[in-house]
N, C-alpha and C positions, 0 to 999 in steps of 0.2 A: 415216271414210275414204270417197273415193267409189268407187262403182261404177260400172263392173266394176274388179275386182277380179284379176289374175293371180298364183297359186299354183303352183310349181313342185316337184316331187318328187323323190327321192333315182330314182325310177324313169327319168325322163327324160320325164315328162307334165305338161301345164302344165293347169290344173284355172281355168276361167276362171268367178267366179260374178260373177253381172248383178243389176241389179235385181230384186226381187222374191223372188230366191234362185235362180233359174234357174242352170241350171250348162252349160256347154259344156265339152270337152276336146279338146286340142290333143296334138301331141308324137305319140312314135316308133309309138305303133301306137294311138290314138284307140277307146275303147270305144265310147262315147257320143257323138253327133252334138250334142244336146242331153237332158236328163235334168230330176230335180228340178223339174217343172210342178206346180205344186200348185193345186188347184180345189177352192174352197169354195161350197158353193150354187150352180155356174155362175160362177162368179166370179174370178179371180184376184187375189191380194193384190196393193193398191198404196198407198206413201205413204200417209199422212194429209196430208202436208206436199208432195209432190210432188218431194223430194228423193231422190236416189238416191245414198243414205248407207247404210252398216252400220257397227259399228264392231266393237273388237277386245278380246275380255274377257281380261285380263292374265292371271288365274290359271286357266283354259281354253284359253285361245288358240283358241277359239269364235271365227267372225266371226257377228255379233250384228244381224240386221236387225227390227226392232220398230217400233210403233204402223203398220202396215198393216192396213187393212179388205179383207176378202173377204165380200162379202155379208152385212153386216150384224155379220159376227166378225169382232175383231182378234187378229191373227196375230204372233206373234214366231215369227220360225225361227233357229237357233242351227244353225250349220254346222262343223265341226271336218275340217282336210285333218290326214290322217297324212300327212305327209312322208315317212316312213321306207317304211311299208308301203304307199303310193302309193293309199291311198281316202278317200273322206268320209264321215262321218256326219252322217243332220240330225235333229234335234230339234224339231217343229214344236210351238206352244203354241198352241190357239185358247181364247180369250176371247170370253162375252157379255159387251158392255159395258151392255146393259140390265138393268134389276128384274123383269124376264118371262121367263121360259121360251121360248127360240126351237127351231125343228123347221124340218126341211129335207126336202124327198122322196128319194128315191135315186134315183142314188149323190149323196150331200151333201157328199163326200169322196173325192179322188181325186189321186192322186200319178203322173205320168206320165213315162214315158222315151220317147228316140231311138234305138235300139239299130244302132249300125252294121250295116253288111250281113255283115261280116267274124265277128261275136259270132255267128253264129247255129252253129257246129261247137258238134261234141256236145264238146269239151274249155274251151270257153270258157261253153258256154250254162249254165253253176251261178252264173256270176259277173254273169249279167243281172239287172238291177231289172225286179220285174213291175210293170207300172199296179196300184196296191192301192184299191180300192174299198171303203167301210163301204157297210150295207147300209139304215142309218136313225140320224142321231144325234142326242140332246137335250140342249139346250146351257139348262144352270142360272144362273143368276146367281150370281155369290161371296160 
């Protein structure tokens, strides 16, 4: 399928994800401006093919976007919208595609959000995505 993609909820929130996995959200009261940036080495995953395709895993119902390189890693991210209970989960895989041991300085890994202006009340702020940061990581070959 291509992307982007529009996902709609039993909540009343339309869950839009873009290339790369980036996610934007639409609808009655908008958490996230933008969410789900994910940064490898400095890099952001893109295409190998320059296609802005995901697809859709039948017995998951995952949307499934793969063979992207981020700094030398290829990246599948595996996205799941609950419908019911109106959130996403993602699954990020990085892969060496090399027979070497690759190494990244810090932060090597970093996952970033948009948090509306509106999320920052002390009753909404447990449901905000923090930037998650690793601190060094070393990628093996399979």
């Amino acid at each position: 399928m291509t992307l982007p993609q529009t996902v709609n909820d039993n909540l009343g929130n339309q869950w839009v994800i873009y290339p790369q996995g980036l996610l934007r959200q639409q609808g009655n009261m908008p958490l996230f401006g933008q969410a789900a940036t994910l940064i490898v080495n400095g890099n952001q995953p893109n295409s190998t093919n320059n296609v802005n395709q995901a697809r859709l895993d039948e017995k998951t119902g995952e949307y499934i976007l793969e063979n992207m390189n981020a700094g030398g890693i290829m990246v599948t991210r595996r996205i799941l919208v609950n419908k019911q209970l109106g959130y996403l989960r993602y699954i990020d895989v990085l892969k060496n595609p090399t027979q070497q041991e690759m190494s990244a300085p810090p932060p090597p890994l970093q996952f970033i959000d948009s948090c509306q202006p509106e999320c920052v009340g002390a009753d909404t702020e447990s449901a905000r995505i923090r930037a998650i940061s690793s601190r060094f990581l070393l990628f093996t070959p399979l």
